[in-house]
C-alpha positions as CSV (number, residue, x, y, z in Angstrom):
1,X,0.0,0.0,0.0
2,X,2.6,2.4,0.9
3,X,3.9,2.2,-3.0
4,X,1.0,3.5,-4.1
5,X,1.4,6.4,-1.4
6,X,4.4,7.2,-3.1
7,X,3.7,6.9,-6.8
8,X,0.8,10.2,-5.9
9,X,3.4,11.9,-4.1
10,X,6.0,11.9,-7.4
11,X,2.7,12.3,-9.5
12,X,1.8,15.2,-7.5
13,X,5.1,16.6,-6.6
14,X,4.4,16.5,-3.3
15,X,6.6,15.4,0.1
16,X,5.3,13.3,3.0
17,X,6.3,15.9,5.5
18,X,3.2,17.9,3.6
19,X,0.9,15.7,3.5
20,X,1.2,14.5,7.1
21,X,1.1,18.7,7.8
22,X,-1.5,19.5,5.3
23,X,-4.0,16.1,6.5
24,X,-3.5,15.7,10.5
25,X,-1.9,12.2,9.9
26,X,1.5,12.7,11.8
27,X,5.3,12.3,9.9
28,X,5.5,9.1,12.6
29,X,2.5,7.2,11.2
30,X,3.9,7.4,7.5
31,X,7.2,6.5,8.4
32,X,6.0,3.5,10.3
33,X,4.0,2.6,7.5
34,X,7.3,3.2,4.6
35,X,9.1,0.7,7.3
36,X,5.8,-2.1,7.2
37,X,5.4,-1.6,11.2
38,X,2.4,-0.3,10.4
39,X,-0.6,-0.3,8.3
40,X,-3.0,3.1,8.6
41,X,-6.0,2.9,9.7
42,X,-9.0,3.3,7.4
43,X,-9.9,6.6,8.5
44,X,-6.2,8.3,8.4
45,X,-5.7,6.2,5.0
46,X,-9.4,8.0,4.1
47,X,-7.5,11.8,5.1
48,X,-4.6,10.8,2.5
49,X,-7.1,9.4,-0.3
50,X,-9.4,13.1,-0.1
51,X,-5.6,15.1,-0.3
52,X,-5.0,13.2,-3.3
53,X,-8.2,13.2,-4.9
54,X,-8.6,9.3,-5.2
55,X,-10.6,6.8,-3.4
56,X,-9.9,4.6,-0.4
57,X,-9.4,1.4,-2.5
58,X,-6.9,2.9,-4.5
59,X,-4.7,2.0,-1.2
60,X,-6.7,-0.7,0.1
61,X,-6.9,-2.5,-3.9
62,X,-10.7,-3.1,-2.8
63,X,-13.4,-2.7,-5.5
64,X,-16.3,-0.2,-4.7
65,X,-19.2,-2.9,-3.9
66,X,-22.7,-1.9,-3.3
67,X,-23.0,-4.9,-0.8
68,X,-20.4,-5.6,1.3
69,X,-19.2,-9.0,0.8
70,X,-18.8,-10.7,4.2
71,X,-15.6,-12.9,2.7
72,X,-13.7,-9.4,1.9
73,X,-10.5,-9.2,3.7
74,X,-10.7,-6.2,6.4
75,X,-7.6,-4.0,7.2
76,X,-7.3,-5.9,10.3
77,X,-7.0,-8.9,8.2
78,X,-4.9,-7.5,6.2
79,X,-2.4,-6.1,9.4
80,X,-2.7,-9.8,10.7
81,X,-1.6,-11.0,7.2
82,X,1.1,-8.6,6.5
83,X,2.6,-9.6,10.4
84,X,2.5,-12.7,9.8
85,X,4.1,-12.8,6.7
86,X,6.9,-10.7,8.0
87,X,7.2,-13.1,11.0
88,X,8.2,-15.8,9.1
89,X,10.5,-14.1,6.6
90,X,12.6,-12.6,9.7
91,X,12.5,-16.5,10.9
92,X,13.8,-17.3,7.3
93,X,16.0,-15.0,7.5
94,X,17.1,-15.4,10.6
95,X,17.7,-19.6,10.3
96,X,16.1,-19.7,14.0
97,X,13.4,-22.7,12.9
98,X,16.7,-24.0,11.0
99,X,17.3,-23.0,7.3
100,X,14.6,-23.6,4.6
101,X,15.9,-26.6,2.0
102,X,13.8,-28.5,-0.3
103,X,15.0,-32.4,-0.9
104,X,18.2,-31.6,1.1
105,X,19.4,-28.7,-0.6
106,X,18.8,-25.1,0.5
107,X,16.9,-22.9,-0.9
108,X,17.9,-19.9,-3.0
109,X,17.0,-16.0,-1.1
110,X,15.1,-15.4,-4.6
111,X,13.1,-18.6,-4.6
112,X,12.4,-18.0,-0.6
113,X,11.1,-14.6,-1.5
114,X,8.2,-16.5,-4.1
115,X,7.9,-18.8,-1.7
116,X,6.9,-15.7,1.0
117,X,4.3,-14.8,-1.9
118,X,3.0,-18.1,-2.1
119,X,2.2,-17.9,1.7
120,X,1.1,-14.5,1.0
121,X,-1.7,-15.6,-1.4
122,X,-2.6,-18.8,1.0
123,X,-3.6,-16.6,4.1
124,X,-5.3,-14.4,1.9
125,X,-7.6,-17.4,0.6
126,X,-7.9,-18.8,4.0
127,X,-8.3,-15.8,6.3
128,X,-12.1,-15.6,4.6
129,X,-13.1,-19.3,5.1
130,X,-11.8,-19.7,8.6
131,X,-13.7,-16.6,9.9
132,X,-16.4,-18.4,8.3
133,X,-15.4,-21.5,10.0
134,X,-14.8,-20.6,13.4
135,X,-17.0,-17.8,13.6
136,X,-20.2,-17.9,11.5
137,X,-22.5,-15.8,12.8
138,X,-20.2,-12.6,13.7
139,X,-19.2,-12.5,9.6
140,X,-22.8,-13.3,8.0
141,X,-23.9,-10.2,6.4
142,X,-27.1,-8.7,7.4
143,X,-30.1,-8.3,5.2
């Protein structure tokens, strides 16, 4: 998400500093966001989407939907996903669980990195189904 924050602010010629001075969201929130400690929440990320002009899923890569779809990933979901991919890349990067090796042989940084994505795209298949799973009634939309 933070890419996108900075493709408008080369498209508008515009620095963080401004935007953080010019929308209320403090210079700390968009830096922890540029290091992935943190993800904005929707409100702050709706401040930054009126300065530029765009909507909210222009960060959030949600399409506008009439009805909400209850299997949509929230920004929580998407905090818990991004944490928990960075968990296990500092623990594959770290060797602490051992290093990652395929039939004996260790795996390639590059090839760890699709690997990353792979898990990436798993959780964000799963995270719908098990909210469905273990919690049915909380996620059914309301009529």
């Amino acid at each position: 998400m933070y890419e996108k924050f900075e493709e408008l602010l080369k498209k508008n010629n515009v620095t963080a500093y401004r935007v953080a001075k010019e929308t209320g969201v403090t210079t700390a929130t968009i830096t922890s966001w540029k290091q992935g400690k943190y993800t904005p929440k929707r409100e702050k990320l709706q401040k930054i989407a009126d300065y530029f002009g765009v909507g909210i899923e222009y960060f959030t890569g949600e399409e506008k939907k009439e009805n909400s779809d209850s299997s949509a990933l929230t920004l929580k979901d998407e905090r818990d996903i991004a944490k928990d991919v960075e968990n296990i890349r500092q623990k594959l990067k770290s060797g602490s669980d051992g290093p990652i090796s395929y039939d004996g042989e260790p795996i390639p940084e590059e090839d760890a990195e699709l690997l990353l994505g792979q898990i990436e795209l798993v959780l964000r298949r799963l995270k719908p189904i098990n909210k469905e799973k273990y919690n049915p009634n909380k996620n059914k939309s309301r009529c």
